[in-house]
ROSE-4610 file (N, C-alpha, C; in Angstrom, 1 decimal, always signed):
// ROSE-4610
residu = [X/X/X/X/X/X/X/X/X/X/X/X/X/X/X/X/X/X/X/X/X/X/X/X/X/X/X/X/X/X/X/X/X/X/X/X/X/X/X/X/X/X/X/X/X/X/X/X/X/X/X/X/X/X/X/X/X/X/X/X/X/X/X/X/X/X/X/X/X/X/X/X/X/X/X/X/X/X/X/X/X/X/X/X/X/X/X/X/X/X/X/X/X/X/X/X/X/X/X/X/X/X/X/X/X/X/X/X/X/X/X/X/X/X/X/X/X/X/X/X/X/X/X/X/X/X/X/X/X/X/X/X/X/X/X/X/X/X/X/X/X/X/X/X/X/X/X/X/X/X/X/X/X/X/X/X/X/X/X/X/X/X/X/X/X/X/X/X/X/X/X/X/X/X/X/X/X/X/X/X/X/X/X/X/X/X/X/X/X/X/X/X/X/X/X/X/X/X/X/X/X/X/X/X/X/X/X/X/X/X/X/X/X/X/X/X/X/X/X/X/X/X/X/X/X/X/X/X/X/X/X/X/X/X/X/X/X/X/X/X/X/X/X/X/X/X/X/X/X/X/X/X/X/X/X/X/X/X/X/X/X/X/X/X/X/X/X/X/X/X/X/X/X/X/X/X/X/X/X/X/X/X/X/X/X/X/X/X/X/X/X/X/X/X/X/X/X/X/X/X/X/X/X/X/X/X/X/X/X/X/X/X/X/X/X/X/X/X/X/X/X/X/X/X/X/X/X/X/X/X/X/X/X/X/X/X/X/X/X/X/X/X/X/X/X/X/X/X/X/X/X/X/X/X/X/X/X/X/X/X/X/X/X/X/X/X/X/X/X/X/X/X/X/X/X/X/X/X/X/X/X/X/X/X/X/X/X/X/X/X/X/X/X/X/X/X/X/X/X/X/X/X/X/X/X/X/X/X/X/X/X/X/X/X/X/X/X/X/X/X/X/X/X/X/X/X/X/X/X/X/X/X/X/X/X/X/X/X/X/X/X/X/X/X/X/X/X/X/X/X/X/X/X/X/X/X/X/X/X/X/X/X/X/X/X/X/X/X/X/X/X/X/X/X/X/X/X/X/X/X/X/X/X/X/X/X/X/X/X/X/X/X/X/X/X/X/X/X/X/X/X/X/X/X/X/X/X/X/X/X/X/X/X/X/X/X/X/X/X/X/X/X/X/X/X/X/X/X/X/X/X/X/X/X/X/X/X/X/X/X/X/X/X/X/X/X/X/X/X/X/X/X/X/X/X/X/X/X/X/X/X/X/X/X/X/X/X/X/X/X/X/X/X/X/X/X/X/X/X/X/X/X/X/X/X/X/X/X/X/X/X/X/X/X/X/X/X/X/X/X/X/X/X/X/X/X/X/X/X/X/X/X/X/X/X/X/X/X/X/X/X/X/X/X/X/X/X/X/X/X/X/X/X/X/X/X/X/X/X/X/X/X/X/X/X/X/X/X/X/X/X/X/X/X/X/X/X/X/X/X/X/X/X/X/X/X]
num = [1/1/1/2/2/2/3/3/3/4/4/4/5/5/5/6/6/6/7/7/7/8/8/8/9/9/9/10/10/10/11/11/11/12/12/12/13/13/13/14/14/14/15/15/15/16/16/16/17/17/17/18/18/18/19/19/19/20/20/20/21/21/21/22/22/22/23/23/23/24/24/24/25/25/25/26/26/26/27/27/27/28/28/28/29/29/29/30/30/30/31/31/31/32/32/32/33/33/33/34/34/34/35/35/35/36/36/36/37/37/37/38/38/38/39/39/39/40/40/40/41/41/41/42/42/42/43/43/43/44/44/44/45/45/45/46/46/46/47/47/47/48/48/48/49/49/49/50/50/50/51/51/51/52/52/52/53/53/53/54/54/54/55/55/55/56/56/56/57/57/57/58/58/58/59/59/59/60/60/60/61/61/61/62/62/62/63/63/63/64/64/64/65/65/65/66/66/66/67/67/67/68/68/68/69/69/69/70/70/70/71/71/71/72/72/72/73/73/73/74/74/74/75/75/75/76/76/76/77/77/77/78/78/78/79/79/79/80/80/80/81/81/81/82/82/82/83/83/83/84/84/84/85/85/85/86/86/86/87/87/87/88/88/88/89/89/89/90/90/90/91/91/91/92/92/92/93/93/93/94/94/94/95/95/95/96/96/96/97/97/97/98/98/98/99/99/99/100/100/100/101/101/101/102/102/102/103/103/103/104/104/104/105/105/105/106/106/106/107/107/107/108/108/108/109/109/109/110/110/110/111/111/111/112/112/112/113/113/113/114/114/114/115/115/115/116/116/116/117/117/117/118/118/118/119/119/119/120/120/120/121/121/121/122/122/122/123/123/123/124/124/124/125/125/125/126/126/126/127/127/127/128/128/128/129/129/129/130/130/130/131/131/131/132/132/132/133/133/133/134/134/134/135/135/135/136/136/136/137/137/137/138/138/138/139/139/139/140/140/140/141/141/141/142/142/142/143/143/143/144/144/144/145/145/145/146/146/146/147/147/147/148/148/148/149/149/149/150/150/150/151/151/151/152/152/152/153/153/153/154/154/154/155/155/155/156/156/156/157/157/157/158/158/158/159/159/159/160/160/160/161/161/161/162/162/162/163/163/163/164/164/164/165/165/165/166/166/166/167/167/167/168/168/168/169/169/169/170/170/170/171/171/171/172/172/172/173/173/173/174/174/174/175/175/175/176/176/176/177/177/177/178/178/178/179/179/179/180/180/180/181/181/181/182/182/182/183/183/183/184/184/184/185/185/185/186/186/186/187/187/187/188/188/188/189/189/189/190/190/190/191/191/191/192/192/192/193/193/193/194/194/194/195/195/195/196/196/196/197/197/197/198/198/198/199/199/199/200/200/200/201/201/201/202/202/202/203/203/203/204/204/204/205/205/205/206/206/206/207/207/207/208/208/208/209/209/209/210/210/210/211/211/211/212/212/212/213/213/213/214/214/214/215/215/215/216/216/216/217/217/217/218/218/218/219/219/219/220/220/220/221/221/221/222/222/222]
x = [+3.5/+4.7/+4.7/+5.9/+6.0/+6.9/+8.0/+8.7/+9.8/+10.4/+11.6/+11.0/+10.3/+9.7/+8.8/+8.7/+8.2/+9.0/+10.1/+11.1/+11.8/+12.1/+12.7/+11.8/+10.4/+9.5/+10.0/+10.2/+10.4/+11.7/+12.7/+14.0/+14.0/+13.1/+12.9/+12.5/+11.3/+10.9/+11.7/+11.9/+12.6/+11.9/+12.1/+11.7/+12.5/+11.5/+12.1/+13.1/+14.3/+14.9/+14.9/+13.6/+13.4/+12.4/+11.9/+10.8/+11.4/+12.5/+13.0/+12.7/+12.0/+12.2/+10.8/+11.4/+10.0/+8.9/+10.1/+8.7/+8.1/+8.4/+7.9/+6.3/+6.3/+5.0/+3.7/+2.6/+1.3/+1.3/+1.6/+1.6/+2.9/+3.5/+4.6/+4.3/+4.9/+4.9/+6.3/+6.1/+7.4/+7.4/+8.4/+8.2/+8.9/+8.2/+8.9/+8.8/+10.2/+9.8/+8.9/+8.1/+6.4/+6.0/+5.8/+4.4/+4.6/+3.9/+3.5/+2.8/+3.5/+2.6/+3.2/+1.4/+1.1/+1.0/+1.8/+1.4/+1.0/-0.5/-1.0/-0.9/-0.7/-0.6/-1.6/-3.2/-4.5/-4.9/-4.9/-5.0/-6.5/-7.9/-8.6/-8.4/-7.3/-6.7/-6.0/-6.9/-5.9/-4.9/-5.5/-5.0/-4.4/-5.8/-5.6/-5.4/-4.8/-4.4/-4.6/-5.0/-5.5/-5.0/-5.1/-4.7/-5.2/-5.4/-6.3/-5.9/-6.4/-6.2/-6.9/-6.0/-6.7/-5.8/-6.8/-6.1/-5.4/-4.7/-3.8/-2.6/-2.6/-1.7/-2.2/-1.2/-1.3/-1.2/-2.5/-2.5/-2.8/-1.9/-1.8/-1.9/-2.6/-3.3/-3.2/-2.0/-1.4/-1.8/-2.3/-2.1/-0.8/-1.0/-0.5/+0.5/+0.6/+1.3/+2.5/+2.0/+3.1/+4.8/+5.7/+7.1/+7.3/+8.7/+9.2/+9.1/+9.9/+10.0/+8.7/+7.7/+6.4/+5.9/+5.7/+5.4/+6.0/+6.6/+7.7/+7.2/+7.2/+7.0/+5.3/+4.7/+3.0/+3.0/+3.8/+3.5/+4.0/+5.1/+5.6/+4.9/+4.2/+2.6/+1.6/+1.1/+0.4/+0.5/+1.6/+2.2/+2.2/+2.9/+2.6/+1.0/+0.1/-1.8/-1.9/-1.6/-2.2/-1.7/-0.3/+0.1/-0.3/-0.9/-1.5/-2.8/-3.5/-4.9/-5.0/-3.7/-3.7/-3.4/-2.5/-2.2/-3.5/-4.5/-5.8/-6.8/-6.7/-7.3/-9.2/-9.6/-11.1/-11.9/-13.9/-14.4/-14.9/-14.9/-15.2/-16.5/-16.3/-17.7/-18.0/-19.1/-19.6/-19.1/-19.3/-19.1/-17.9/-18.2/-16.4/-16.0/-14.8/-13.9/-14.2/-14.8/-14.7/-15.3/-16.4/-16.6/-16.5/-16.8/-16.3/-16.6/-15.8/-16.1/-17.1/-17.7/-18.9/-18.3/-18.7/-17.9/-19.1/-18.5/-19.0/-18.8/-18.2/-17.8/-19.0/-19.6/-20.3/-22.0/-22.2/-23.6/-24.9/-25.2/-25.9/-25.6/-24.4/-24.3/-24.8/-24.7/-25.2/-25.3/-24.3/-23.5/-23.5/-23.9/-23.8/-25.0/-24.5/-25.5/-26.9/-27.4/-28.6/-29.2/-28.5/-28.7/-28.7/-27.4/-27.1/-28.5/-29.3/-30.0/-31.8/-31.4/-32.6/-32.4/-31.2/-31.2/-31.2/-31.6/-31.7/-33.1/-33.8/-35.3/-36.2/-35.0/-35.4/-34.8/-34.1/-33.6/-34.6/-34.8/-36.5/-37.3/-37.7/-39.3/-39.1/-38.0/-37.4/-38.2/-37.0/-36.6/-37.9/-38.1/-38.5/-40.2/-40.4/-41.5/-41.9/-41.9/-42.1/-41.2/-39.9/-38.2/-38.4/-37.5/-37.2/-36.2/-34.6/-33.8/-33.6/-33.5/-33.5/-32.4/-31.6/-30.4/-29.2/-29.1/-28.2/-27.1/-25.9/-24.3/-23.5/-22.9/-21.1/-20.1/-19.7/-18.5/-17.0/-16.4/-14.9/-14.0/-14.4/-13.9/-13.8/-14.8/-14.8/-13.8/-13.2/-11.9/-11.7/-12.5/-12.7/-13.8/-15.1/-16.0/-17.0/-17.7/-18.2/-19.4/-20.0/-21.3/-21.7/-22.1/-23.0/-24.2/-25.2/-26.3/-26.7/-27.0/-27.1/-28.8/-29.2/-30.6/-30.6/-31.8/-32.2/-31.5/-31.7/-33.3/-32.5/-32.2/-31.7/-31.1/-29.8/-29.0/-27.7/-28.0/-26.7/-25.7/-24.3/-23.3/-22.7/-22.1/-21.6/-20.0/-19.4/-18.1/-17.3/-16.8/-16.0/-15.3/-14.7/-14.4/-14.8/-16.6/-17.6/-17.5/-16.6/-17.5/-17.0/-16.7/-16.1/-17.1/-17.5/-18.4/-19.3/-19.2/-21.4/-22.1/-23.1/-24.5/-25.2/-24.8/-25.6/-25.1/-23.4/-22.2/-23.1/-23.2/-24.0/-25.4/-25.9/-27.5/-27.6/-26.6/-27.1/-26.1/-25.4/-25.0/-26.0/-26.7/-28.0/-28.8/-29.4/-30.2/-29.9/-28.3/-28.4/-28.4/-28.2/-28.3/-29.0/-30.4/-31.9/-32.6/-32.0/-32.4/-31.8/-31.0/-30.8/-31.8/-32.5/-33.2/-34.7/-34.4/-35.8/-35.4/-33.7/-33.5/-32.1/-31.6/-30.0/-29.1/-29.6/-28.5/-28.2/-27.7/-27.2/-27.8/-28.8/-29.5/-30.2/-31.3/-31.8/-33.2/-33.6/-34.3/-33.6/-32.7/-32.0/-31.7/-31.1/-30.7/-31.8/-33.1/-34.3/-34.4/-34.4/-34.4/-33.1/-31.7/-30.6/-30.5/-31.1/-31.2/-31.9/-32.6/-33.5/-32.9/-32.0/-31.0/-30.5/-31.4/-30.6/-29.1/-28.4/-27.2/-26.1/-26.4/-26.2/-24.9/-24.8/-23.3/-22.2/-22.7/-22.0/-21.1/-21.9/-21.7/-20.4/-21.0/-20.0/-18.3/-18.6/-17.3/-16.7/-17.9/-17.0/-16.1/-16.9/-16.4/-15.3/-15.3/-13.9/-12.8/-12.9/-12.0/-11.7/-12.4/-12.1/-10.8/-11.6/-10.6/-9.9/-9.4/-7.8/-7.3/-7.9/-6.8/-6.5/-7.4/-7.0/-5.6/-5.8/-4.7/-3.5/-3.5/-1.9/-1.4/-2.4/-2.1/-1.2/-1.6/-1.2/+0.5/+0.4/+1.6/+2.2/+2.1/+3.3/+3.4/+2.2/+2.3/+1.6/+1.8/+1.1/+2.2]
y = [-37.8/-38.7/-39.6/-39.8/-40.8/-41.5/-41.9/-42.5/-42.9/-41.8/-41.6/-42.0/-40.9/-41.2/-42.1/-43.1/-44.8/-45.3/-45.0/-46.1/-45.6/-44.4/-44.0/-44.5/-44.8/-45.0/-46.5/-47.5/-48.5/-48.6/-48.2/-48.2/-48.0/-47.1/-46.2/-47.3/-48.2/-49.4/-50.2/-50.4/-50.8/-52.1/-53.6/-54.3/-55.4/-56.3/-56.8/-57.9/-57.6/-58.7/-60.6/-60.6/-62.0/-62.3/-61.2/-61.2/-63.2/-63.0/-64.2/-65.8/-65.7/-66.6/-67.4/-68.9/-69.8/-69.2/-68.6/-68.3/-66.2/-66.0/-64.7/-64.6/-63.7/-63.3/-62.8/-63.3/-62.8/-61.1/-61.0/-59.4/-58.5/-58.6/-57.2/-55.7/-55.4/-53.4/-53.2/-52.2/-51.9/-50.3/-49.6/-48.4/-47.5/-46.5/-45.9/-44.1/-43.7/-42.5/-42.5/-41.1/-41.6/-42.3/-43.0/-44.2/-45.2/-46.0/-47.2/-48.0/-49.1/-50.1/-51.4/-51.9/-53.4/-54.6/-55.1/-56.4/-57.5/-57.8/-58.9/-60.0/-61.1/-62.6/-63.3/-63.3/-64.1/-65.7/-66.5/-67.4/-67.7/-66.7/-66.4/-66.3/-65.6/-64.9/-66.4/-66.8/-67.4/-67.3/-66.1/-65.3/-64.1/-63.0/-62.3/-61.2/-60.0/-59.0/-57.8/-57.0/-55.8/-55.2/-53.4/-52.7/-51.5/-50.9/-50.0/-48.8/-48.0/-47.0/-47.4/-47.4/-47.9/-46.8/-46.1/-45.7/-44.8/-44.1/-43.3/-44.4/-45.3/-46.5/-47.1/-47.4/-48.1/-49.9/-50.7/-51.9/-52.6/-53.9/-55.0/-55.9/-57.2/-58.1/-59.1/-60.1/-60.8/-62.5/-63.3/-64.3/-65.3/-66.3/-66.8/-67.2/-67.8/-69.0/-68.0/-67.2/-66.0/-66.4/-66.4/-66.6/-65.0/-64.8/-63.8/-62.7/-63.3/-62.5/-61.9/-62.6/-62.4/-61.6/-61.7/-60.5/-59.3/-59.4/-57.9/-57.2/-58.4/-57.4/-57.3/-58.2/-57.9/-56.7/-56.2/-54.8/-53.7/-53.9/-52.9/-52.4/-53.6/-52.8/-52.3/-52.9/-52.4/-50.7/-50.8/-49.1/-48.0/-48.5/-47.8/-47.5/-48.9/-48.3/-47.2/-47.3/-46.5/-45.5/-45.1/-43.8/-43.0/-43.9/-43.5/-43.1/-43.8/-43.3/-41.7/-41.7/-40.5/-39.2/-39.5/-38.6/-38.5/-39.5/-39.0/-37.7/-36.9/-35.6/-36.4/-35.6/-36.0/-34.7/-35.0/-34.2/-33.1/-31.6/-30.5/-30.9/-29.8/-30.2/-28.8/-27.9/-27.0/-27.1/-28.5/-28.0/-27.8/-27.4/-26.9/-28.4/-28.0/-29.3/-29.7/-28.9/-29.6/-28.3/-28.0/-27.7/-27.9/-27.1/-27.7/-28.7/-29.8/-30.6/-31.1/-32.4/-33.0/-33.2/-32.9/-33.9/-35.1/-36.4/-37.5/-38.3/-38.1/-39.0/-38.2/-37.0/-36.8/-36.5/-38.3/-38.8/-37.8/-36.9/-36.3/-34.6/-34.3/-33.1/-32.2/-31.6/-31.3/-32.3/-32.4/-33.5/-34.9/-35.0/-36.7/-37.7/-38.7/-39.6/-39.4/-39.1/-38.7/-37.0/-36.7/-35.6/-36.4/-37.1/-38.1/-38.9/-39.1/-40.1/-39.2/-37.9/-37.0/-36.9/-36.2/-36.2/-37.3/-38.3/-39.5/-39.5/-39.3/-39.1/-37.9/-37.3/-36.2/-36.4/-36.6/-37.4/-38.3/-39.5/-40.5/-39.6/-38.9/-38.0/-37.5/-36.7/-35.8/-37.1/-38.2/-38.6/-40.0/-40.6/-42.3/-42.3/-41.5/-41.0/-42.5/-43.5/-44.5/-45.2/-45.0/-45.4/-45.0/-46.2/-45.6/-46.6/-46.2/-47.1/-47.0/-48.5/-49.1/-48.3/-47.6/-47.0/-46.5/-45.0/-44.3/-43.7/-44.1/-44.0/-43.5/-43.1/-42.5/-44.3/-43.9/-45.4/-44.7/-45.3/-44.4/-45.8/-46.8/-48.3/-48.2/-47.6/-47.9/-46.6/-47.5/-47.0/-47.1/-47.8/-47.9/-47.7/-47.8/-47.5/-46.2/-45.5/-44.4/-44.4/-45.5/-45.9/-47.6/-47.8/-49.3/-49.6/-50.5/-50.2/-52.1/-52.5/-53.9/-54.1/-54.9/-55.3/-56.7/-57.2/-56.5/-56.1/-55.2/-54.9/-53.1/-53.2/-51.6/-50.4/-50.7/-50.4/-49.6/-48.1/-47.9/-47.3/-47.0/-46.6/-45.6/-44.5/-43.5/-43.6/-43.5/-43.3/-41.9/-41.6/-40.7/-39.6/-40.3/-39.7/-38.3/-38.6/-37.6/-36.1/-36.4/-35.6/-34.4/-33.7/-32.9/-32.2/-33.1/-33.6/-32.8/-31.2/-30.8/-31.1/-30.9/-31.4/-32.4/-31.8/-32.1/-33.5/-33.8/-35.1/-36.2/-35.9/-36.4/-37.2/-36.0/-36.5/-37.6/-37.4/-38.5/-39.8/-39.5/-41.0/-41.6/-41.0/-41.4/-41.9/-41.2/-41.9/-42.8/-43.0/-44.4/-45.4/-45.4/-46.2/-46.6/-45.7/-45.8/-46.7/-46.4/-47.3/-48.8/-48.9/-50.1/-51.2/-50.5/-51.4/-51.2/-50.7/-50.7/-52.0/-51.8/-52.9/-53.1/-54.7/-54.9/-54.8/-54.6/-54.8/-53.2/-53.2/-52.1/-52.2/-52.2/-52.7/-51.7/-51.5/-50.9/-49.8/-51.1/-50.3/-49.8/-50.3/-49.2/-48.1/-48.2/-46.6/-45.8/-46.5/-45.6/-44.7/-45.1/-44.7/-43.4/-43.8/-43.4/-42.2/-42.1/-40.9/-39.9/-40.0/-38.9/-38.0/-38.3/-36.8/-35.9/-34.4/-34.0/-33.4/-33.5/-33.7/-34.4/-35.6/-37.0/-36.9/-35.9/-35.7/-35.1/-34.0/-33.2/-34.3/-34.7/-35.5/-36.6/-36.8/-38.2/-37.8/-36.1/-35.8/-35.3/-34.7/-34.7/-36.1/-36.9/-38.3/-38.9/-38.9/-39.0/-38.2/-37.0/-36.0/-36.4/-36.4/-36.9/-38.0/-39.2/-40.5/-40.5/-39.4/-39.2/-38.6/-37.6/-36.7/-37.8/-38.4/-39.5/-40.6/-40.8/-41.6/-41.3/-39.8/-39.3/-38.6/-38.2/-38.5/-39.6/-40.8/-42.1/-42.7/-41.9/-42.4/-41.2/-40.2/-39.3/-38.1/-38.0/-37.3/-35.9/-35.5/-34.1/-33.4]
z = [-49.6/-49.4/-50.6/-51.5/-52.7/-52.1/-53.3/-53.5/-52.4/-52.2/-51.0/-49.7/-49.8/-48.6/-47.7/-48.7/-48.1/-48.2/-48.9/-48.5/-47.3/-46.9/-45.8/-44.5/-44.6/-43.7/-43.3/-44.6/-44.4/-43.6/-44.0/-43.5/-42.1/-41.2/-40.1/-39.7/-39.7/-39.4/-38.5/-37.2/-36.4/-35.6/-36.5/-35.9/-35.0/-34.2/-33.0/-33.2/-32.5/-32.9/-33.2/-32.1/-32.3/-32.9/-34.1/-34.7/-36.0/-36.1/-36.8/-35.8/-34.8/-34.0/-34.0/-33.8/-33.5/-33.1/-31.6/-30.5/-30.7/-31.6/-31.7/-31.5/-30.6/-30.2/-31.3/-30.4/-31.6/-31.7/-30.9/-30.8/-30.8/-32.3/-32.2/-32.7/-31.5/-31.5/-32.0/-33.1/-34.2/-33.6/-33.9/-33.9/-34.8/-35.1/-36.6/-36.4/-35.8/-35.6/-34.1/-34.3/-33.1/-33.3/-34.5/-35.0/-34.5/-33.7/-33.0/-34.1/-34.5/-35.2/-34.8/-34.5/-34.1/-34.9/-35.0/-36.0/-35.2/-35.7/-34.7/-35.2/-35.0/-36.0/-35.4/-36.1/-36.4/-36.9/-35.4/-36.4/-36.9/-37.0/-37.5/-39.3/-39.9/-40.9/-41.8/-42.8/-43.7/-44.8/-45.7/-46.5/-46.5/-45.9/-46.0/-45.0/-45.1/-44.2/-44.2/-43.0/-43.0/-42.4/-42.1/-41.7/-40.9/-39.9/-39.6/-38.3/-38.2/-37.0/-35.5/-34.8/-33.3/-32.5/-31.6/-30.6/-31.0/-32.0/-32.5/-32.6/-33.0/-33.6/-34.7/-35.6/-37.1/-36.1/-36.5/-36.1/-37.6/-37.8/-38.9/-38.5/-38.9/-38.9/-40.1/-39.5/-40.5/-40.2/-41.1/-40.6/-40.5/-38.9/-38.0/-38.7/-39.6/-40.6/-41.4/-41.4/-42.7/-42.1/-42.6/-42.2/-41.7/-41.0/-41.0/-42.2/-43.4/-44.8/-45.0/-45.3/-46.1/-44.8/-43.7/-42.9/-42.7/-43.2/-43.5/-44.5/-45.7/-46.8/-47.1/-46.0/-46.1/-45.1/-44.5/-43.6/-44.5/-45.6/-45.9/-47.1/-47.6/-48.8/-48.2/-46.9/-45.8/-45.8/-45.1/-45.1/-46.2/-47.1/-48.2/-48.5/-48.7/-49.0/-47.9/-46.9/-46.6/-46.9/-46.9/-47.1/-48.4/-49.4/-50.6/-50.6/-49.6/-48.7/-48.4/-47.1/-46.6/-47.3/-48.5/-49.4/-50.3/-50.6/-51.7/-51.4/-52.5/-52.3/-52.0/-51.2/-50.5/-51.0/-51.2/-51.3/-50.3/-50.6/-49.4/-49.1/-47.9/-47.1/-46.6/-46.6/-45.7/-44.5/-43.4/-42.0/-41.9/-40.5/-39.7/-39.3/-39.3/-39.2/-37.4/-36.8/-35.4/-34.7/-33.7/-32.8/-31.0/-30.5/-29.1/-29.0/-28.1/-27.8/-26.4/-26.7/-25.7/-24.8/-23.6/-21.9/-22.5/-23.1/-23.5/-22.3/-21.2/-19.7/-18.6/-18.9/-18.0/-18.4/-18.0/-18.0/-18.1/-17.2/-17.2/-17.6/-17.9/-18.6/-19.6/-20.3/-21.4/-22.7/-22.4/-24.0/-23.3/-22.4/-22.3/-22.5/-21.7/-22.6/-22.6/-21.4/-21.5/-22.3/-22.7/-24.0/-25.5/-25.6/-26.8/-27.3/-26.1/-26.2/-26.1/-25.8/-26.5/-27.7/-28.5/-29.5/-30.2/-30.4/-31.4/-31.4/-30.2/-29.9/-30.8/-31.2/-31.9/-33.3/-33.3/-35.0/-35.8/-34.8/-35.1/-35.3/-34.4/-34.5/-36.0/-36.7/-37.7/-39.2/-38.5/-40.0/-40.0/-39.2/-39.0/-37.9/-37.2/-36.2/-35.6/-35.4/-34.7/-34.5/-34.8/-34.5/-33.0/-32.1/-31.1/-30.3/-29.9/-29.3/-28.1/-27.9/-26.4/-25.6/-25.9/-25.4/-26.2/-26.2/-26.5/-26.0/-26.2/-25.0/-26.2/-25.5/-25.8/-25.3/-26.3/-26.4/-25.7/-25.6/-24.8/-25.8/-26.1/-26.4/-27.7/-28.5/-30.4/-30.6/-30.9/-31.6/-33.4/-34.1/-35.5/-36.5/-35.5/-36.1/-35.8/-36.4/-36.0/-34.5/-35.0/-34.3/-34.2/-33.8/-33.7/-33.4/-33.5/-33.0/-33.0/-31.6/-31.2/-31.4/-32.4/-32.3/-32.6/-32.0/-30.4/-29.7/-28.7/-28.6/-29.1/-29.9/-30.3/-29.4/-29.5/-28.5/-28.9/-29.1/-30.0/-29.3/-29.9/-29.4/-29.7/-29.7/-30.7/-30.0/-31.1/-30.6/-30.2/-28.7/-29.2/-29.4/-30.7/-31.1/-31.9/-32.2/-32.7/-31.5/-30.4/-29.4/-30.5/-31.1/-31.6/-33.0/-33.3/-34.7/-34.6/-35.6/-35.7/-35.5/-35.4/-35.1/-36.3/-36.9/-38.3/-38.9/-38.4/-38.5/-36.9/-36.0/-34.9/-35.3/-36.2/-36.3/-37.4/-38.5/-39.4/-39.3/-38.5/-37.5/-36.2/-35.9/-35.4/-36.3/-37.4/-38.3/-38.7/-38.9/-39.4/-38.9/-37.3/-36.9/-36.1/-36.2/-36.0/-36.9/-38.2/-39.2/-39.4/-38.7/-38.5/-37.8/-36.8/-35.9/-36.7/-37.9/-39.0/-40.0/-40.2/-41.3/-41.3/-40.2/-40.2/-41.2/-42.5/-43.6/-44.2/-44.9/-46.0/-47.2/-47.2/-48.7/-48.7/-49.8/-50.7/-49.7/-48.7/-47.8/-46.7/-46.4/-45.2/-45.9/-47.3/-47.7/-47.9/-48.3/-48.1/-47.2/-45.7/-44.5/-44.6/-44.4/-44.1/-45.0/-46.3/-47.2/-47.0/-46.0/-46.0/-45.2/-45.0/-44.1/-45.5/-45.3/-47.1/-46.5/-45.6/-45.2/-45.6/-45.7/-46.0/-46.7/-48.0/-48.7/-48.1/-47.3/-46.6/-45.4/-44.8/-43.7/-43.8/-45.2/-45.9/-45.9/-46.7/-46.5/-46.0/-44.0/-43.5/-42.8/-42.5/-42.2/-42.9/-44.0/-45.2/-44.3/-44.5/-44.1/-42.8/-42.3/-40.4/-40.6/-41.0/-41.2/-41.4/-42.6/-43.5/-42.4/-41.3/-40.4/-39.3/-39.5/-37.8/-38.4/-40.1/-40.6/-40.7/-41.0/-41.2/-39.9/-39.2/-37.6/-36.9/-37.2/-37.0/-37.8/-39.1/-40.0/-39.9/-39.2/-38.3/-39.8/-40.5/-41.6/-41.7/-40.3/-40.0/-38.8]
């Protein structure tokens, strides 16, 4: 999508009429075409504004203070990054783009959480051998991030959206955030840890690739 066709996106852009008003809500839902986009007004947010995939909706995050005008045209650069996003060529990957999916809702199944939470057990043993977390779940709620992991007392989360994800995309999202409860930051020794998956590139782009399909999914570009 170029030129025309962000501007046509823009045009398509159907917003609320009382978006001009005092009392306009923190929360407007635009719609464009199928695409659902939320513009949230933060009064966390002084400057600056972001944009992201939730739920299979484009959500923006403008701060409180912005006028009508300047929230318009801070959504409509919004739109465009990303559409320049979705359109960037990404690197290949060996895996498959998706295998069957996990019953991630059924606890004791094969694929649920108490399987999830063998395999991390076996990820540690692989990569870290005295790593070990306090609890491993399937998230139904993270909708933006892949994984999480709460330390204390080491408590991780998987999103998901992975239920679909190789084995190989599973395991080194465990590792990493096995290695988290070895070291909270992103620095020099967590990547120590987090590299030793020789996966690790593959993984990267399948994740890249994932994101972009979940993005032009969202901006109605598939």
């Amino acid at each position: 999508m170029h030129g025309d066709e962000r501007r046509a996106m823009r045009d398509q852009t159907r917003w609320d009429e009382g978006a001009d008003r005092p009392s306009r809500p923190r929360a407007l839902v635009l719609q464009r075409d199928r695409t659902r986009i939320e513009v949230v007004r933060s009064r966390a947010r002084r400057r600056s504004s972001s944009a992201a995939v939730r739920g299979g909706r484009i959500v923006i995050r403008v701060p409180e203070h912005l006028s009508a005008a300047d929230e318009r045209r801070t959504v409509d650069h919004l739109l465009e990054r990303l559409v320049t996003r979705a359109n960037k060529a990404l690197p290949t990957t060996s895996l498959p783009s998706s295998v069957p999916p996990r019953a991630t809702r059924d606890v004791r199944g094969s694929r649920g959480d108490h399987a999830l939470a063998g395999r991390a057990d076996a990820v540690a043993e692989r990569f870290l051998v005295d790593v070990r977390a306090a609890a491993v779940v399937w998230s139904h709620r993270m909708t933006t991030r892949w994984a999480s992991c709460t330390t204390p007392p080491g408590r991780i989360r998987v999103s998901h959206r992975l239920a679909d994800a190789p084995d190989a995309v599973l395991d080194n999202i465990l590792l990493h955030e096995l290695a988290h409860i070895v070291v909270p930051n992103h620095g020099a020794a967590f990547r120590a840890l987090a590299d030793r998956d020789p996966a690790a590139v593959d993984v990267s782009a399948w994740l890249a690739r994932r994101s972009r399909a979940e993005l032009r999914a969202a901006l109605g570009l598939d």
